[in-house]
Structures are given as C-alpha cells and as structure tokens.
C-alpha positions, 0 to 999 in steps of 0.5 A: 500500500502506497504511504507516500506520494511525490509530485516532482514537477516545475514551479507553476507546473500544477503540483499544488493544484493536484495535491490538493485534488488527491487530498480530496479524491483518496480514501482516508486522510492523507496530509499534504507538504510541500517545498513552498511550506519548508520555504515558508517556514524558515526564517527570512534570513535563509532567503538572503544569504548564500548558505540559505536558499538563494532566488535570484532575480532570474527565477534561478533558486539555488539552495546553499549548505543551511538550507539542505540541512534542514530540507534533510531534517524536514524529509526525515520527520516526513519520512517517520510521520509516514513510518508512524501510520500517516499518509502523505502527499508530498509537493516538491521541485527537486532543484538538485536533480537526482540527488533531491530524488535520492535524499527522499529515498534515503529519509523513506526508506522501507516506505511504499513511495508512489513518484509522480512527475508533473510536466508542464510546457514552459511557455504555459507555465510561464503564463500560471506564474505571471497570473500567479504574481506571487513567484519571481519572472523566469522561474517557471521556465528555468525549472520547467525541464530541469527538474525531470532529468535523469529522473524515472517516474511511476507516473507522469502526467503533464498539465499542460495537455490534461485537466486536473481530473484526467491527471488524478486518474491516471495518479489514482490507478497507480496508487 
C-alpha cells in the first residue's frame, strides 16, 4: 500500500493544484507538504544569504549548505510521520536533480513511495506564474525541464495537455 506520494514537477507546473485534488479524491486522510511550506517556514534570513536558499532575480533558486540541512531534517520527520501510520502527499521541485530524488529515498526508506512527475510546457507555465504574481519572472521556465532529468517516474502526467481530473486518474490507478 502506497504511504507516500511525490509530485516532482516545475514551479507553476500544477503540483499544488493536484495535491490538493488527491487530498480530496483518496480514501482516508492523507496530509499534504510541500517545498513552498519548508520555504515558508524558515526564517527570512535563509532567503538572503548564500548558505540559505538563494532566488535570484532570474527565477534561478539555488539552495546553499543551511538550507539542505534542514530540507534533510524536514524529509526525515516526513519520512517517520509516514513510518508512524500517516499518509502523505508530498509537493516538491527537486532543484538538485537526482540527488533531491535520492535524499527522499534515503529519509523513506522501507516506505511504499508512489513518484509522480508533473510536466508542464514552459511557455504555459510561464503564463500560471505571471497570473500567479506571487513567484519571481523566469522561474517557471528555468525549472520547467530541469527538474525531470535523469529522473524515472511511476507516473507522469503533464498539465499542460490534461485537466486536473484526467491527471488524478491516471495518479489514482497507480496508487
């Protein structure tokens, strides 16, 4: 049985949007995190020095040494809340490619994690992100490839060409 789901996708790619649908549309609870609440959480320091995590004018997000120790420890407490019954759906952009990949599966381990990539054409991400005004110009499409490579997936999905409810079909028929 599935205990973990991990979208993976660009920002403004629709990955809160489907988090949200799945949340709604599976039987039992399942809670839902996501990258922007690490964020959110932080203090605004971390957004202003090179050891936290860095948004450049460009849309360009580099994570530095802080913020990766702490984006570690809040994978390890997601991964023992999971170990301890809940179900969780995660909300993520792997920034450091397959290595953000391998550090949830090391903090999951022994756990059954369904790993969802969530495409979304840059240009049609770039015009959610303008519409959004709540994220930095250039982002979406700086991530919108980037983030899949080298990735394998138990599932993808683009929302770019599916509605949200096609896309949580095809989710819930792996789940």
């Amino acid at each position: 049985m599935t205990n973990i789901i991990i979208l993976n996708g660009g920002s403004s790619s629709g990955k809160t949007t489907l988090a949200k649908c799945l949340q709604n549309s599976l039987t039992g609870p399942w809670l839902r995190f996501s990258i922007d609440d690490l964020i959110e959480s932080m203090p605004e320091s971390m957004l202003k020095k090179d050891s936290g995590i860095k948004l450049d004018e460009d849309g360009t997000v580099t994570p530095g040494t802080e913020f990766q120790e702490l984006e570690s420890a809040w994978m390890q407490g997601i991964g023992e809340m999971a170990r301890r019954g809940a179900r969780i759906i995660i909300d993520d952009v792997f920034l450091s490619g397959v290595k953000g990949r391998e550090n949830w599966e090391t903090a999951l381990e022994g756990l059954q994690v369904l790993w969802v990539g969530v495409f979304c054409d840059p240009a049609v991400a770039d015009a959610r992100e303008k519409a959004r005004g709540d994220r930095i110009e250039g982002m979406a499409v700086s991530q919108a490839t980037f983030v899949h490579n080298g990735m394998n997936y138990d599932v993808t999905v683009d929302t770019s060409m599916s509605s949200a409810e096609e896309c949580i079909r095809l989710i819930k028929q792996k789940v």
